[in-house]
C-alpha positions in Angstrom: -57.1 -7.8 5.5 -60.5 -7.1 7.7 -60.5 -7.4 11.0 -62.0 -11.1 11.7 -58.9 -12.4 10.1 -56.6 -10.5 12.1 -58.1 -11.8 15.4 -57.6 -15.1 13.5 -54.1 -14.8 13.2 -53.5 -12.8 16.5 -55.5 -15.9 18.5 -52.8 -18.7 19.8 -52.3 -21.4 17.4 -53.8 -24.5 19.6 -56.8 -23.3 20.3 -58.5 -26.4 21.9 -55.8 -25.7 24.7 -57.3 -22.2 25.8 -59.7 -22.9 28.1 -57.2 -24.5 30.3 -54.5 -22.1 29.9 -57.3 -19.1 30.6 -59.0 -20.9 33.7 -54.9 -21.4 35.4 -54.5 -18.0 34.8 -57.9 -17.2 36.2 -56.5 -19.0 39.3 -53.0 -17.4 39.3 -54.6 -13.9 38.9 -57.5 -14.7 41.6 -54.9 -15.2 43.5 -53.3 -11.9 42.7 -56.3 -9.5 43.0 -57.6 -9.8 39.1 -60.9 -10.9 38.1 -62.0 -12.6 35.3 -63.6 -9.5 33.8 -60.2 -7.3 34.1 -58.4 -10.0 31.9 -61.0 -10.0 29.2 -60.9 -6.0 29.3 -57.1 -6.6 28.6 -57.4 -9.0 26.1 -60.4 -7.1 24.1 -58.2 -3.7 24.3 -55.1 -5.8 22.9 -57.6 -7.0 19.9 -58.3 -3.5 18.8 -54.6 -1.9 19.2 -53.7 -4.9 16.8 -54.6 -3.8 13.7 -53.4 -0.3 14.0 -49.9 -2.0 14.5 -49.9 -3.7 11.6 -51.2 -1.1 9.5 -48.2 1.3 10.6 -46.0 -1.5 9.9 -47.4 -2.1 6.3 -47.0 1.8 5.9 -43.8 2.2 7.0 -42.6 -0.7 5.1 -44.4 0.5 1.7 -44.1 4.1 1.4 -47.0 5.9 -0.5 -46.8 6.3 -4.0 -47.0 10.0 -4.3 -43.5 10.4 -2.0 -42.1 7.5 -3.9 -42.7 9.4 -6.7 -41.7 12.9 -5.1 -38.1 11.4 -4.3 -37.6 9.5 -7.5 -38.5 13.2 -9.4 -36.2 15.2 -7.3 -33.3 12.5 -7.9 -34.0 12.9 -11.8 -33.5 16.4 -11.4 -30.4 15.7 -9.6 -29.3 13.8 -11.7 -30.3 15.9 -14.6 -28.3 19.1 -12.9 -25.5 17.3 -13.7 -25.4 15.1 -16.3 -27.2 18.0 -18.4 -29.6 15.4 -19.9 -32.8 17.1 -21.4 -35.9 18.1 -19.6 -38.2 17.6 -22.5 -38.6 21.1 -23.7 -38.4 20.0 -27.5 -40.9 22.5 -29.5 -43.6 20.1 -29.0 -44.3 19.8 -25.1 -42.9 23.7 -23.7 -46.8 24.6 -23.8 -47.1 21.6 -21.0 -44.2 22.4 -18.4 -44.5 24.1 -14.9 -44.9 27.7 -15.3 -41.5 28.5 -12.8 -39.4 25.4 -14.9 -41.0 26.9 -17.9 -39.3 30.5 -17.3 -35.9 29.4 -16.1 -35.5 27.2 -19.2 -36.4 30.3 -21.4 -34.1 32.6 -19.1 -37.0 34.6 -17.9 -38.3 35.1 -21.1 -35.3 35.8 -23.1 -35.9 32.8 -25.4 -38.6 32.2 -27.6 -40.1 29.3 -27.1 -41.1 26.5 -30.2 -37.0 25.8 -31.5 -36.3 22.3 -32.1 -34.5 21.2 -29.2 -32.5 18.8 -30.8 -31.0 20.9 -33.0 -29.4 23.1 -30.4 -29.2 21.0 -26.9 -27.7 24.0 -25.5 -30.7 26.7 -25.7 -33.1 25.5 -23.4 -30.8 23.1 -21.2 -27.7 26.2 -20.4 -30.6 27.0 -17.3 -29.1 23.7 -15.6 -26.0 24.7 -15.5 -26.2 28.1 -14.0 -28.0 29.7 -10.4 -30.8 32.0 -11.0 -29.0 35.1 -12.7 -29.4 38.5 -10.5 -29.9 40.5 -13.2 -33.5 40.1 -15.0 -34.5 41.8 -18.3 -37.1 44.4 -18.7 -40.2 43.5 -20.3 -39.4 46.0 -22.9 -36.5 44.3 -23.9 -38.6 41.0 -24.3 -41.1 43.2 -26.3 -38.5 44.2 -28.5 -37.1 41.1 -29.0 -40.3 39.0 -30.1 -40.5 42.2 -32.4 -37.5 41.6 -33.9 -38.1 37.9 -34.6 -40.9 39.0 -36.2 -39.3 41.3 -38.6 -36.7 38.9 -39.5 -39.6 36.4 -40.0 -40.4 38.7 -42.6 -37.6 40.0 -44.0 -34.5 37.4 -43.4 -33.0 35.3 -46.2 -34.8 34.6 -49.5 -38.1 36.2 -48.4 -39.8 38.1 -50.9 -38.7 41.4 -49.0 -35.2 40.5 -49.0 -35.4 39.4 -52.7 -36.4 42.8 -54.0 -34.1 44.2 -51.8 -31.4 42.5 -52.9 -32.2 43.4 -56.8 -32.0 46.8 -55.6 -28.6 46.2 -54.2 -27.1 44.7 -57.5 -28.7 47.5 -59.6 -27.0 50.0 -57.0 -30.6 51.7 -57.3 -31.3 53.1 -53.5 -35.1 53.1 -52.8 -34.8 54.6 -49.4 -38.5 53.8 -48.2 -38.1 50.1 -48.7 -39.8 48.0 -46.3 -36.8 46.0 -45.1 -33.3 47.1 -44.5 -29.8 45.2 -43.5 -26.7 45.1 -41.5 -24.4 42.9 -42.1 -22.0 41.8 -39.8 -18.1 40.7 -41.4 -16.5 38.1 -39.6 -13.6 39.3 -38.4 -10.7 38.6 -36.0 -10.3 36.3 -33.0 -13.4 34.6 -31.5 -13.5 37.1 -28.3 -13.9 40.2 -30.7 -16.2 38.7 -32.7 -18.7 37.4 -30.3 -18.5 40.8 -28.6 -18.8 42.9 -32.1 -21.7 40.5 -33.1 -23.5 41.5 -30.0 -22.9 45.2 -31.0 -24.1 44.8 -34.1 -27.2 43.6 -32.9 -28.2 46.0 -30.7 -27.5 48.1 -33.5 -29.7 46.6 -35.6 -32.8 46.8 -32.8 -32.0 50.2 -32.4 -32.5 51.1 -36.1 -35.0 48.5 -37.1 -32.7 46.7 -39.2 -32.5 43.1 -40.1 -28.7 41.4 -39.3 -27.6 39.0 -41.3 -24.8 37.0 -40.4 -21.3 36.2 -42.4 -20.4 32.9 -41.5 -16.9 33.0 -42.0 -14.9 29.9 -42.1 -16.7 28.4 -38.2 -19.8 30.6 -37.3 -22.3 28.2 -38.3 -19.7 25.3 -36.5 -19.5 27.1 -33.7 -23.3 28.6 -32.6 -26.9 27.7 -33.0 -29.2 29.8 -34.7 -30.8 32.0 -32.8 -33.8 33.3 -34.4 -37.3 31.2 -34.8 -37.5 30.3 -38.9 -35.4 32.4 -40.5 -31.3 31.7 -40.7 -29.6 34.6 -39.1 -26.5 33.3 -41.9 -26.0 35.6 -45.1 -26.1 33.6 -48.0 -23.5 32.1 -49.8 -24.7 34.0 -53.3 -24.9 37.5 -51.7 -23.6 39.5 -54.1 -21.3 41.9 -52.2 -19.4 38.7 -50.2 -16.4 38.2 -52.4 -15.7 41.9 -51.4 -15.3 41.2 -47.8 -11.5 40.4 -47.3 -10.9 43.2 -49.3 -13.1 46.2 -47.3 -10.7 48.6 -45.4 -11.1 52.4 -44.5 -10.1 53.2 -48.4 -12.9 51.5 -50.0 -14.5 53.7 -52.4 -18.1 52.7 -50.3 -16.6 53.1 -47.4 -18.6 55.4 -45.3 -16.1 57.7 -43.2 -13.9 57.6 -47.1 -17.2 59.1 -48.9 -17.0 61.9 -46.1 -13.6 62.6 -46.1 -13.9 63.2 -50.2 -17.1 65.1 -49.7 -19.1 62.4 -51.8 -21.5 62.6 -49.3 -22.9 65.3 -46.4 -26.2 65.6 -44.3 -27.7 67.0 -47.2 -27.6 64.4 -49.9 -30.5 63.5 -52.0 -29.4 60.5 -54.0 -28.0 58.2 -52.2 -26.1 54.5 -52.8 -28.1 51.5 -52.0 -25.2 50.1 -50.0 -22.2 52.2 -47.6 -19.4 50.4 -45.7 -19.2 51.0 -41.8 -15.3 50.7 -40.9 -15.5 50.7 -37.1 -12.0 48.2 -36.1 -9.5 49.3 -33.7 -7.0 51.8 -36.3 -10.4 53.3 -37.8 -9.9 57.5 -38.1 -11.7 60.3 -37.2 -14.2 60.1 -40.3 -15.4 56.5 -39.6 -15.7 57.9 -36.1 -18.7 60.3 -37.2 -20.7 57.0 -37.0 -21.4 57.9 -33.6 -22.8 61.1 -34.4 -27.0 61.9 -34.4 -26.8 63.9 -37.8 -25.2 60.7 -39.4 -27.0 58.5 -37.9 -29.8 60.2 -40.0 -28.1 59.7 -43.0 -27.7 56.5 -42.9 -31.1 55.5 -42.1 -31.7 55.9 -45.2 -29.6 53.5 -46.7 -30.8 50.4 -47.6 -27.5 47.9 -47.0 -25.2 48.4 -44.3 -22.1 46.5 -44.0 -19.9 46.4 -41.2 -16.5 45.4 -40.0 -15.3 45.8 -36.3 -13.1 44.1 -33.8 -14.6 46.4 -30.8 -17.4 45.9 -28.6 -18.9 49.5 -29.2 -22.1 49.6 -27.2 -21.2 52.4 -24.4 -21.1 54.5 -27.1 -24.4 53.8 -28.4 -26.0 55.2 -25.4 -23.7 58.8 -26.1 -25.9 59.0 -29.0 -28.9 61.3 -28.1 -31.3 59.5 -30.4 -31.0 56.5 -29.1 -31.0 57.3 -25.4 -34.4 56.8 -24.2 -34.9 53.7 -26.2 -31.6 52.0 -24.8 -33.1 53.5 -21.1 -36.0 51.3 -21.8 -34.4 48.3 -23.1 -31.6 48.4 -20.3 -32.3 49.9 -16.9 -29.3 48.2 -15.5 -26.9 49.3 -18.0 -23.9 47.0 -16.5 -26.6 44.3 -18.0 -26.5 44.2 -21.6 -24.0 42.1 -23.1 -25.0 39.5 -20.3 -28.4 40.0 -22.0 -27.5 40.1 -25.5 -24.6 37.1 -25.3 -27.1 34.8 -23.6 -30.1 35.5 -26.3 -27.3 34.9 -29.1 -25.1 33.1 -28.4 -25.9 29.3 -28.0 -22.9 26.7 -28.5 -24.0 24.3 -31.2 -24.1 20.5 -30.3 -20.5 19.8 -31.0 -19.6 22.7 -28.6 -21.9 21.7 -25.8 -20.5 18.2 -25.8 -17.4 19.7 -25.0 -18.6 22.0 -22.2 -21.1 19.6 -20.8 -18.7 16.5 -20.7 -15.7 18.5 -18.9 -18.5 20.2 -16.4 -19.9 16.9 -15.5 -16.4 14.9 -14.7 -14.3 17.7 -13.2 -17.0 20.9 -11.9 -19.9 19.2 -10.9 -19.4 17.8 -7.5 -17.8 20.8 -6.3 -19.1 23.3 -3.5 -16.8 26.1 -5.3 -16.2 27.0 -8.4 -13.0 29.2 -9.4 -12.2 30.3 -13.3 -8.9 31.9 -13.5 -8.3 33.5 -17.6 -4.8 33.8 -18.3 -3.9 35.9 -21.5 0.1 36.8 -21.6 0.3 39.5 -24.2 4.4 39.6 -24.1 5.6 37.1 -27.0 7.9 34.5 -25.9 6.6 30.6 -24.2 5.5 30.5 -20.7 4.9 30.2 -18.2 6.5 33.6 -16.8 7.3 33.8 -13.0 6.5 37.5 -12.9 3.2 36.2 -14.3 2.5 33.3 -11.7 4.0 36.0 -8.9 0.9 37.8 -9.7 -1.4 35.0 -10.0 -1.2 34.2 -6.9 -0.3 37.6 -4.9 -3.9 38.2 -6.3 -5.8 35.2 -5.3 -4.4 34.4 -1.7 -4.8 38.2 -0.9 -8.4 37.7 -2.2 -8.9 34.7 -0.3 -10.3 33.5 -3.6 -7.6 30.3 -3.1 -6.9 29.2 0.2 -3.5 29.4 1.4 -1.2 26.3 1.7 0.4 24.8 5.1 4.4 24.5 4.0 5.2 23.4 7.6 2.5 20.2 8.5 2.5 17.4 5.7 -1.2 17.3 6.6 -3.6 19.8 8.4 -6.8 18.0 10.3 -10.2 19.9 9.3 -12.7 20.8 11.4 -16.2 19.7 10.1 -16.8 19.1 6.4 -14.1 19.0 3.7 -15.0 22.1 0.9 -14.0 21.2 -2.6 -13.0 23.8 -4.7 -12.4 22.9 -8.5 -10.4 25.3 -9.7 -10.7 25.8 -13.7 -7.7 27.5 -15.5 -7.7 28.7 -19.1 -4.4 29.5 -21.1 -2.3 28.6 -24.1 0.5 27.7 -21.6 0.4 24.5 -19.3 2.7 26.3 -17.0 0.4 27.9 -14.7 -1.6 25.7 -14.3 1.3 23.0 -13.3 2.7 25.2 -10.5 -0.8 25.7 -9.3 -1.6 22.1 -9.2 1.3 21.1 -7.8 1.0 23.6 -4.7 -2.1 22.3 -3.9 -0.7 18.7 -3.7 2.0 19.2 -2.4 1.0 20.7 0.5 -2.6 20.8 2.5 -4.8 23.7 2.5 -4.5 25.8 5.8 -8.2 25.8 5.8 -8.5 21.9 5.3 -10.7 22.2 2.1 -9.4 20.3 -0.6 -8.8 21.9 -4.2 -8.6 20.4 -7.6 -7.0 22.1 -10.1 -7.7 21.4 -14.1 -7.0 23.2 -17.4 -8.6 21.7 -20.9 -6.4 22.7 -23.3 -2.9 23.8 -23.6 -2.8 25.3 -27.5 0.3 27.1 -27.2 -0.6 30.2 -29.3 -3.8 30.9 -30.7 -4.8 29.5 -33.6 -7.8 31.7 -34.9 -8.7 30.2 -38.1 -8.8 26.2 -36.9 -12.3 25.0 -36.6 -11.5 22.6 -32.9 -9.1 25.4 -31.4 -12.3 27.6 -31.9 -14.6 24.9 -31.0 -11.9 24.6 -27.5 -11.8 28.3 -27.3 -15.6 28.6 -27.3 -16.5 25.7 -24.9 -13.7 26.9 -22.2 -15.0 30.6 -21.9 -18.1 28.9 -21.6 -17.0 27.2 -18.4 -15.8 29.8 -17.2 -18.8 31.4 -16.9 -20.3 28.7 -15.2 -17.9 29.7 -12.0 -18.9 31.2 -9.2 -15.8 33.4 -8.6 -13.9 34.6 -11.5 -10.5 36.0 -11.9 -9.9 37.6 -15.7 -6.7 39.2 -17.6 -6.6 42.4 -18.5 -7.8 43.8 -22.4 -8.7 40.0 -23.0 -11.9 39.8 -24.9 -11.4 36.4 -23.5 -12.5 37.2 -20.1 -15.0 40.0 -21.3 -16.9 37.2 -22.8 -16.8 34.5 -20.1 -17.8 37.2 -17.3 -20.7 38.8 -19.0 -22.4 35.7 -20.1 -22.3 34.5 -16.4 -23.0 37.3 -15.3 -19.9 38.2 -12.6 -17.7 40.7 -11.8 -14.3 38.9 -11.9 -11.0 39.9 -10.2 -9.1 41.6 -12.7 -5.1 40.8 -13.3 -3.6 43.9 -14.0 -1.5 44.3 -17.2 2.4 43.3 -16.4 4.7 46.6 -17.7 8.5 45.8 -18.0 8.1 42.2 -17.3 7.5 43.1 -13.2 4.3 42.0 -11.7 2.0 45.0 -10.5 1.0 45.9 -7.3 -1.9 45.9 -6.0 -1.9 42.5 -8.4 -5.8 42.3 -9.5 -9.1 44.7 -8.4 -12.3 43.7 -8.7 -14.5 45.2 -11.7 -17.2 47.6 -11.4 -19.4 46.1 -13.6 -19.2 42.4 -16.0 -19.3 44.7 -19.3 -16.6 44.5 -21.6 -14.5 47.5 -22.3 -14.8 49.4 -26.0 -10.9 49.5 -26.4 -10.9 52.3 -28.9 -13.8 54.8 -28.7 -14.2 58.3 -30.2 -13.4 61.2 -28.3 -15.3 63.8 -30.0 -18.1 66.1 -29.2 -20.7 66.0 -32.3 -22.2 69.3 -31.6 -18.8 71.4 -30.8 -17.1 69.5 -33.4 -14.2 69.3 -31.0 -12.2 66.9 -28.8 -14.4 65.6 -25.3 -13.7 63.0 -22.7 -16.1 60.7 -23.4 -15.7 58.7 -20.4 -17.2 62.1 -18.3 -20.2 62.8 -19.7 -22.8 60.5 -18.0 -22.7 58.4 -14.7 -23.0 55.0 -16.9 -20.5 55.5 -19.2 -17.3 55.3 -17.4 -13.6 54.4 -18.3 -12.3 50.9 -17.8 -10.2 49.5 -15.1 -8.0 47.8 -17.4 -7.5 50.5 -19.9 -7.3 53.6 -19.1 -8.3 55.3 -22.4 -11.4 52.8 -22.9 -14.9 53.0 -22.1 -17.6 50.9 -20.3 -20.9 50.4 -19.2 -21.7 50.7 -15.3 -24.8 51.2 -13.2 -25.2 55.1 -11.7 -24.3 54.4 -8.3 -21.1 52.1 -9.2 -17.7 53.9 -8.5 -14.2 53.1 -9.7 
């Protein structure tokens, strides 16, 4: 609108009328001391104040486009935070993100870019879900890790590497300088061990420039994404050692520490098999315990096909190994950090999985200002709940100020300022605990005034290790509860191991009950979020005698939760 036309519209609608109404004001104002002149002056200042009224009011009643646009992106992203819906990193458009979104959806460069996202919602959306992690890994690590991919580019399933390897295998002939060698991993035991052993086993396989291959089992490929660009990760069906898997134990005649103990094989042997067993579970003996050792390590470079079966998360002694120590320095300068490193490059729940976590997260989590995961593993047979159990429960968290205490005496307690939610999460096979916490908290009002909301997922009873959707539950709810921000964990549960070092925390740990009493103190917090190797050697390789293991260097310490066990810490962390 130009300016002609506003003094159009601003000028009185009779116009034929103004000459009278201007020469009786004349009059009144003559009267009053004004001349002529000073009402014009009034009236052409009015005329050009007009238009910059009108163009504030258009502005201000049409916002411009670019803060239109500004709001309506930072509501999709709300909205996105918690619905989990996707931000378009499909392998076709990552290249054209925001350098900052870019790094956050590939975990600061843990992640390859290029994966389908469709096939695995959960690899480049789990960012959403969690705050910006404290712990960052080394550029050497991501070095390693794009080298890796490379090599099983070029050496995983049915390439012509693996092929002649594989011939190799069947005619047991053992040509040492091959250009690709294998681990492979054995499914084995409860979901908790075997997400912990497969990390393990990977680290392993960096360390030594080996290739893992993956045994599915009866619900790895139902349970996790592939995590490697191209090539499955998954051993194939027709690999010819497989049907000998449920069969493997400490006595098999290719069973590493059995060749030693029988003085089949020794640091100097030429001729070697193409393929040994590694027996490294929880009752394995002094022999399979050499494993650990430099000079054997140097044997078994040489061996083409490595398979092995563990239900311990053996890493801290990996870095008691003097070969691999600078290499592991490199790869891990905070050395509390690598399963949190490890699980979150591997481990990616497949779509099935992630509806699971995501729907739960988005109707009971979301809106919370706190989050609280409390992991309940009862090792004593019998059904719960136990009262000793919840006696410790909550002597632990109340102490801890991680739950607020409850008013018994006022029906309802008046806050001052906002009302906190907390949404407390609670995993366990009984429904017990999580009834009497629940029922506290409605019962009676928070001293504080915050309100809490108390949910569990599942209630399976006992656990149930070979069903594929009490796996698929078990999977999804350690999941959440890595998405907490304050975490409480059971003692010796690989449960908890899992859930803290994915997110990254250092939970409250329950103490193991003895005699049915609840301990006290009732919980500590950990040093560190790395699991505990439950059964590691205690041997010195050199003296060839008994050593506490758990001595020899600042970051390998024992665990809080099991005396005899080992863990990973930083230098300056103390028990």
């Amino acid at each position: 609108m130009d300016l002609k036309a506003l003094r159009r519209q601003s000028s009185p609608s009779k116009p034929a009328g103004l000459p009278r109404t201007l020469r009786a004001a004349r009059v009144a104002f003559t009267k009053s001391g004004f001349t002529t002149m000073k009402l014009l002056k009034i009236l052409a200042a009015s005329l050009v104040a007009l238009p910059v009224l009108v163009t504030l009011m258009l502005i201000l009643r049409n916002p411009p486009a670019d803060r239109i646009a500004g709001l309506a992106e930072a509501r999709a992203l709300e909205r996105v935070a918690h619905n989990g819906t996707s931000l378009g990193f499909g392998s076709a458009d990552v290249s054209s993100q925001p350098t900052d979104t870019l790094q956050d959806k590939l975990l600061d460069g843990l992640l390859a870019p290029g994966f389908d996202e469709e096939s695995c919602l959960s690899r480049y959306q789990s960012s959403l879900y969690r705050k910006n992690p404290l712990h960052k890994p080394s550029s050497y690590l991501l070095s390693r890790l794009r080298s890796y991919e490379d090599l099983h580019k070029r050496c995983g399933p049915y390439t012509k590497s693996y092929n002649r390897t594989l011939e190799q295998l069947k005619s047991g002939h053992n040509a040492s300088s091959t250009e690709c060698k294998y681990l492979v991993w054995i499914s084995f035991s409860g979901l908790g061990n075997r997400i912990l052993t497969l990390a393990s086993a990977f680290l392993y396989a960096i360390l030594t420039n080996r290739v893992l291959l993956v045994d599915p089992g009866k619900d790895m490929a139902d349970l996790f994404c592939e995590p490697f660009p191209e090539k499955s990760w998954l051993l194939p069906t027709d690999f010819s050692l497989k049907d000998q898997f449920n069969t493997f134990d400490q006595k098999s005649h290719y069973s590493y520490g059995n060749m030693l103990k029988n003085n089949i094989l020794n640091s100097s042997t030429e001729t070697l098999p193409s393929h040994l067993y590694l027996y490294l579970a929880h009752d394995y003996d002094d022999q399979d315990k050499l494993f650990f050792c430099d000079q054997d390590q140097a044997l078994l470079r040489r061996v083409p096909w490595l398979v092995m079966k563990t239900d311990n998360y053996f890493v801290p002694s990996l870095f008691l190994i003097p070969s691999f120590e600078q290499e592991l320095s490199k790869l891990f300068p905070q050395k509390e950090a690598v399963f949190h490193h490890l699980g979150r490059y591997l481990f990616h729940p497949s779509n099935h999985v992630w509806g699971l976590i995501t729907r739960y997260y988005q109707a009971y989590l979301a809106n919370a200002d706190e989050r609280i995961g409390i992991q309940i593993r009862v090792f004593d047979t019998g059904s719960g709940p136990s009262q000793y159990v919840m006696d410790q429960i909550l002597a632990c968290t109340l102490k801890e100020k991680v739950l607020p205490e409850v008013d018994r005496s006022r029906p309802i307690v008046s806050p001052l300022g906002k009302r906190n939610l907390k949404a407390v999460l609670i995993t366990s096979l009984s429904s017990g605990y999580f009834e009497n916490v629940r029922n506290m908290y409605w019962e009676h009002p928070t001293v504080t005034g915050e309100v809490v909301g108390v949910y569990q997922p599942s209630h399976e009873e006992f656990q149930q290790t070979q069903k594929h959707l009490h796996n698929r539950k078990a999977w999804a709810e350690m999941y959440l509860l890595s998405l907490t921000d304050v975490l409480v964990t059971s003692a010796w549960s690989t449960f908890g191991y899992v859930a803290q070092g994915l997110g990254g925390l250092k939970p409250w740990l329950l103490y193991k009950p003895e005699n049915q009493t609840a301990p006290d103190p009732a919980c500590r917090q950990l040093m560190s979020m790395e699991p505990c190797f439950h059964a590691p050697p205690f041997y010195d390789c050199k003296a060839k005698t008994g050593i506490d293991t758990g001595t020899l260097v600042p970051h390998v310490r024992h665990c809080e939760d099991m005396s005899w066990g080992l863990k990973l810490v930083d230098g300056h962390n103390e028990l």
